[in-house]
N, C-alpha and C positions, 0 to 999 in steps of 0.2 A: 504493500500500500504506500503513496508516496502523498505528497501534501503538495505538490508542485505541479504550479499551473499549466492544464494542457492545452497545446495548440496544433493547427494545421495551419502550415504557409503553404499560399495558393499563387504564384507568379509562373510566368512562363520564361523568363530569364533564370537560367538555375546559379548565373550569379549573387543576383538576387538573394535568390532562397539561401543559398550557402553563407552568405554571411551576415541576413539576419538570424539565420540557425544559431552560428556557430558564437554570435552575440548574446542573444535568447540564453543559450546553453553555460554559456560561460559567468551568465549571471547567478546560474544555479536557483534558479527561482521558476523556470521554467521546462514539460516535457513535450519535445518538439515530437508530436506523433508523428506527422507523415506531414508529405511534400507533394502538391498537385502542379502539375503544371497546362492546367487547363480546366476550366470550367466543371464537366464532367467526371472528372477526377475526385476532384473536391469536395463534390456530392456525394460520388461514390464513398470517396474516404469519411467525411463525415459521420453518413450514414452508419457505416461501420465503428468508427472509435469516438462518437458524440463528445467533440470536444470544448473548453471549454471556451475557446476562442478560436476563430476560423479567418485569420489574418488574408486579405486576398485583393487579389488586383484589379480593376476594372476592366482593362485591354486585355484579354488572352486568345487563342485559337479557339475556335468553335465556338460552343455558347455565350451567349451575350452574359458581360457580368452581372447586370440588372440582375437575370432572370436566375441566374448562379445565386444568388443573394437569396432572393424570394426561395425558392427552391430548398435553398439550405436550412431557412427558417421554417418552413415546412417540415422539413425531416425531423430538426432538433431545435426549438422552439427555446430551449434552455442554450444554446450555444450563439454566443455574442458573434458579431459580424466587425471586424475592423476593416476599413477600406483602406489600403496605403498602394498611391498610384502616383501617375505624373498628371492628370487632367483636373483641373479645376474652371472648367466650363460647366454652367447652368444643366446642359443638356446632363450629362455627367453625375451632377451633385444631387438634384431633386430626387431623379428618379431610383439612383441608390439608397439613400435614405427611408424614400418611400417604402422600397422593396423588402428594409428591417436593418441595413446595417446601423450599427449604432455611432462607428465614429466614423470621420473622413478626413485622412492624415493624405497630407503630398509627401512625394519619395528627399526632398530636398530636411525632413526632421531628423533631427541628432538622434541617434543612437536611446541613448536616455530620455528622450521624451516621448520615446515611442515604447519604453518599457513600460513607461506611468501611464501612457494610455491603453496600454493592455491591461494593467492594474486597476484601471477607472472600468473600462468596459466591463470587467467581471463584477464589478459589483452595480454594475448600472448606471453608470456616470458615463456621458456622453464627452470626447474630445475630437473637436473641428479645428484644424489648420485656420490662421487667422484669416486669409483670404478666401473660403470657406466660410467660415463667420460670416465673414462683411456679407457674401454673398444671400446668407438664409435671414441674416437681419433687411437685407433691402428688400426681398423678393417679401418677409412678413411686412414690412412697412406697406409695400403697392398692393396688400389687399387690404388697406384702409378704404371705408366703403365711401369715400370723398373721392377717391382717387380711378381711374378707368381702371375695368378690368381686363386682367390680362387676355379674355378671348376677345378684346376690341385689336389686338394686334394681328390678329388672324385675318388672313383676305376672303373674299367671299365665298372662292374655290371652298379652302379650306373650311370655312362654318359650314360649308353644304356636306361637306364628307361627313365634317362631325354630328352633325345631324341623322346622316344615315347610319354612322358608327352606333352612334345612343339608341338608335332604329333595328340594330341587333342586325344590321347585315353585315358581311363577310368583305373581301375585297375584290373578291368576283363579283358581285352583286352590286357592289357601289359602281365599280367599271361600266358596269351596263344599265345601269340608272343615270348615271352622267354621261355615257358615250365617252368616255376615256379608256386609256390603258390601264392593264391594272399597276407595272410601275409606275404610272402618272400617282395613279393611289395609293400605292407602296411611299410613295414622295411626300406627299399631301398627309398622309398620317406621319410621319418620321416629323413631319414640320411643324404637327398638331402636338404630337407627346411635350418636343422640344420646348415651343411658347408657351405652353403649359406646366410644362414641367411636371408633368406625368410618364408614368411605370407602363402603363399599357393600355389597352383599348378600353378595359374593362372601366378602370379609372375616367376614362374619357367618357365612358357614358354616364359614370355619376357625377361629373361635375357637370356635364350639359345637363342631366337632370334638378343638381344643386342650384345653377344659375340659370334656370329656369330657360332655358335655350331652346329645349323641349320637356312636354310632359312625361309621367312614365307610361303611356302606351304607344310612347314615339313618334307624337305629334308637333309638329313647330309652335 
């Protein structure tokens, strides 16, 4: 039996993994269970050794990190999400967090303040990169209800998708509702999550439901 915090690093650089490992390790406060280098992995391993922190990168091969995230919260609802990446774009930040992780650290943090924030996540304590910060403090400010909301930034194309998204159709369905392609709709949603700063479509139909965009039987 040991007392020492387990983890899974998730990066697809095995740079990366090798020398937050062998930092982790050398602190002696930490048991590096396994090493994913890709989305799918990660799950997998998870699933299997329900760790107590599931440290992991947003850019990998294959599955999208988002849905890596959600996914891994799903299996182990008890195992904390640390994001530590190089991207601190909107598109990025939202929807990770949405998806359950609890912090979102950029690759440029010392050593030591990336131990304290595996120490906070275990016990519930949330830590954001300060430009991260800024970003979740502006975006909570512009839903002050004085202020336009954020689907006024959307073009018309894009409100008509999201309308038929809330509508429970598919992306085939929307293609031939609009006479568009479906990468045109592939495009059109990728653009909807982003100024929204939403996880997925599902999400998209509850805020168009929220903000009254439409009803819920999928009416304008």
């Amino acid at each position: 039996m040991t007392d020492k915090l387990s983890i899974i690093i998730a990066d697809d650089h095995e740079v990366v993994r090798n020398g937050v490992r062998s930092y982790l390790e050398m602190t002696d406060e930490f048991l590096v269970l396994a090493e994913a280098e890709n989305g799918e992995e990660a799950i997998k391993l998870t699933a299997e050794h329900i760790p107590d922190v599931v440290l992991i990168d947003l850019i990998m091969p294959g599955m999208d990190g988002v849905e890596t995230i959600r996914r891994i919260k799903q299996i182990s609802p008890r195992s904390q999400v640390v994001v530590l990446t190089s991207y601190h774009e909107d598109v990025h930040i939202f929807p990770a967090l949405k998806a359950g992780a609890i912090s979102y650290i950029l690759k440029d943090v010392k050593m030591e303040k990336l131990v304290e924030a595996l120490h906070r996540a275990i016990q519930g304590e949330v830590t954001l990169h300060p430009l991260v910060a800024k970003r979740v403090l502006q975006n909570m400010r512009s839903e002050n209800p004085d202020e336009q909301p954020l689907f006024a930034e959307l073009t018309e194309r894009e409100l008509e998708v999201l309308k038929l998204i809330a509508s429970g159709l598919n992306n085939t369905q929307i293609a031939e509702s609009l006479v568009i392609s479906e990468n045109t709709v592939k495009g059109h949603v990728s653009n909807i999550l982003s100024k929204l700063h939403l996880a997925d479509r599902t999400q998209v139909a509850v805020y168009a439901w929220q903000k009254g965009i439409v009803r819920r039987n999928g009416e304008s």
